[in-house]
C-alpha positions in Angstrom: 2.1 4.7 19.4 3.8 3.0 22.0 7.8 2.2 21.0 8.7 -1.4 20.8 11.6 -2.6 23.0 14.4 -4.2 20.8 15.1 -6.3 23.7 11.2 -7.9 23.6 11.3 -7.8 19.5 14.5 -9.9 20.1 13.0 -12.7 22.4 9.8 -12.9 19.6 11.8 -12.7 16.1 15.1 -14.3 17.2 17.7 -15.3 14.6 15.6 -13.5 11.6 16.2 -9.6 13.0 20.1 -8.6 12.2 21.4 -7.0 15.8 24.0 -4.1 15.2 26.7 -5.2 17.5 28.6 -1.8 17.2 28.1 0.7 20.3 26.3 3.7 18.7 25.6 7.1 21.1 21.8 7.8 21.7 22.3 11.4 20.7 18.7 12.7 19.6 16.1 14.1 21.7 13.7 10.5 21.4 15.9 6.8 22.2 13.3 4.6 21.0 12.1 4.8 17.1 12.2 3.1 14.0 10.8 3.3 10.4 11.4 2.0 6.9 15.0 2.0 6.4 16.6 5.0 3.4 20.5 5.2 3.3 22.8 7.7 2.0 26.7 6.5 1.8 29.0 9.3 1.6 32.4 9.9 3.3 33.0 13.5 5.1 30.7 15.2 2.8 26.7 15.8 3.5 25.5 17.7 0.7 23.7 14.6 -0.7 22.0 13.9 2.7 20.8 17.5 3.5 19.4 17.2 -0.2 17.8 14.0 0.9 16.0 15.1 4.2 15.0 18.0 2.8 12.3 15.7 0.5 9.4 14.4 3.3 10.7 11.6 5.0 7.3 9.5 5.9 8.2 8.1 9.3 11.7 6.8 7.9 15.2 6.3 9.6 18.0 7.4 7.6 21.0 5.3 7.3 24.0 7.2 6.5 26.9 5.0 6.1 29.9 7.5 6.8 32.3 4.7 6.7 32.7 5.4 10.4 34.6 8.6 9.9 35.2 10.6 13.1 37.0 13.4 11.2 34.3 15.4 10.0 30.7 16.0 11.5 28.1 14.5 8.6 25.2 16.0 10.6 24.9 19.0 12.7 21.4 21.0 14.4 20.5 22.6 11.3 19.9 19.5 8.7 18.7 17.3 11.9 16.1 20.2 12.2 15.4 19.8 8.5 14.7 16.3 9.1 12.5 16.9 11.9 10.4 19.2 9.8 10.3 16.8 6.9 8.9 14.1 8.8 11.7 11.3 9.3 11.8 9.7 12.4 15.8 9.3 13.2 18.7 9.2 11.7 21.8 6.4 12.3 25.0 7.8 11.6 28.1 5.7 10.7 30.3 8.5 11.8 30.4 11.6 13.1 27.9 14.7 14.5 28.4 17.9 15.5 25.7 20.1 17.5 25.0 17.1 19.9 23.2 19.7 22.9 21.0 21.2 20.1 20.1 18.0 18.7 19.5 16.7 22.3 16.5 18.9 22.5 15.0 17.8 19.1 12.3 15.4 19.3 13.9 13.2 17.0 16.1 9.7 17.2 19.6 10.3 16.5 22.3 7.3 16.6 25.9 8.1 16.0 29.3 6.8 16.6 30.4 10.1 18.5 31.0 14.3 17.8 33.3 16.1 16.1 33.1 20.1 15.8 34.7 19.8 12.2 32.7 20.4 9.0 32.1 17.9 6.5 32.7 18.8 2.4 29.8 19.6 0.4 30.6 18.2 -3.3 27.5 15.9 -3.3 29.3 13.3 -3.8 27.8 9.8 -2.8 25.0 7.3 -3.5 21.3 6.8 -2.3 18.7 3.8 -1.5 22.4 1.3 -1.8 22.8 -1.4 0.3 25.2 -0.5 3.0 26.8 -2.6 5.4 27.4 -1.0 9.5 28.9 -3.2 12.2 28.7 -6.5 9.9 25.0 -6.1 9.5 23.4 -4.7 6.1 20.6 -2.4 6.1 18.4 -2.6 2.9 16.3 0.4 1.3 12.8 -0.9 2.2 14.0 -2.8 5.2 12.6 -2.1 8.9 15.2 -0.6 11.7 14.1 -0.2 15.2 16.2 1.5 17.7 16.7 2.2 21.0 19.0 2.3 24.3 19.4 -1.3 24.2 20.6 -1.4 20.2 19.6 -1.6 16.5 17.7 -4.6 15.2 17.0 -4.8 11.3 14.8 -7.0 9.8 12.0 -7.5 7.1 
């Protein structure tokens, strides 16, 4: 399947696509994908989203609102890996990931604000499938998110 341009969704949709106006990092081995949007909102901990993406994915984009936390890494190569092999299409990260020449190689859409080598906590603590809000623009369970070097666009 061909991937859609954000720029040419844009020009058709207009005003009823949300743009993300905050610079994320193309980090994952694909730029271009998109999917039904899940989210996970945790801060410096990723137990509950290596629980999530362990469960199959169906062509969804994770959403992990990280409240844009550059102290810890939230995902490194081994739970992007499990997300490859559970069938999600990307990941955006509100925060932080570690591993980023790894997860370069995975074919796999990863979005992220930037790196860092630390490790996250792993109490579980957090919510799933919650509206969470990134860069002024709220992504809803169910939603659509399509990403690629240009941006993120969200829409129904």
């Amino acid at each position: 399947m061909a991937q859609i341009s954000t720029a040419d969704l844009y020009d058709e949709r207009g005003e009823e696509l949300e743009s993300v106006a905050l610079q994320f990092q193309n980090i994952g081995g694909v730029t271009g994908f998109s999917g039904t949007v899940r989210t996970v909102k945790c801060f410096q901990d990723n137990a509950l989203l290596k629980s999530l993406l362990s469960t199959p994915g169906d062509g969804a984009v994770l959403v992990i609102d990280g409240g844009g936390s550059l102290q810890t890494a939230l995902v490194g190569d081994i739970i992007a890996a499990l997300a490859v092999d559970n069938g999600w299409a990307g990941l955006i990260v509100n925060g932080a990931i570690r591993d980023r020449v790894a997860i370069g190689t995975l074919p796999f859409g990863v979005k992220a604000l930037g790196s860092n080598p630390a490790k996250s906590t792993k109490t579980g603590e957090g919510e799933v499938d919650v509206p969470v809000e990134i860069g002024g623009v709220q992504f809803l369970p169910g939603a659509t998110v399509w990403c690629d070097e240009d941006g993120i666009l969200v829409g129904f």
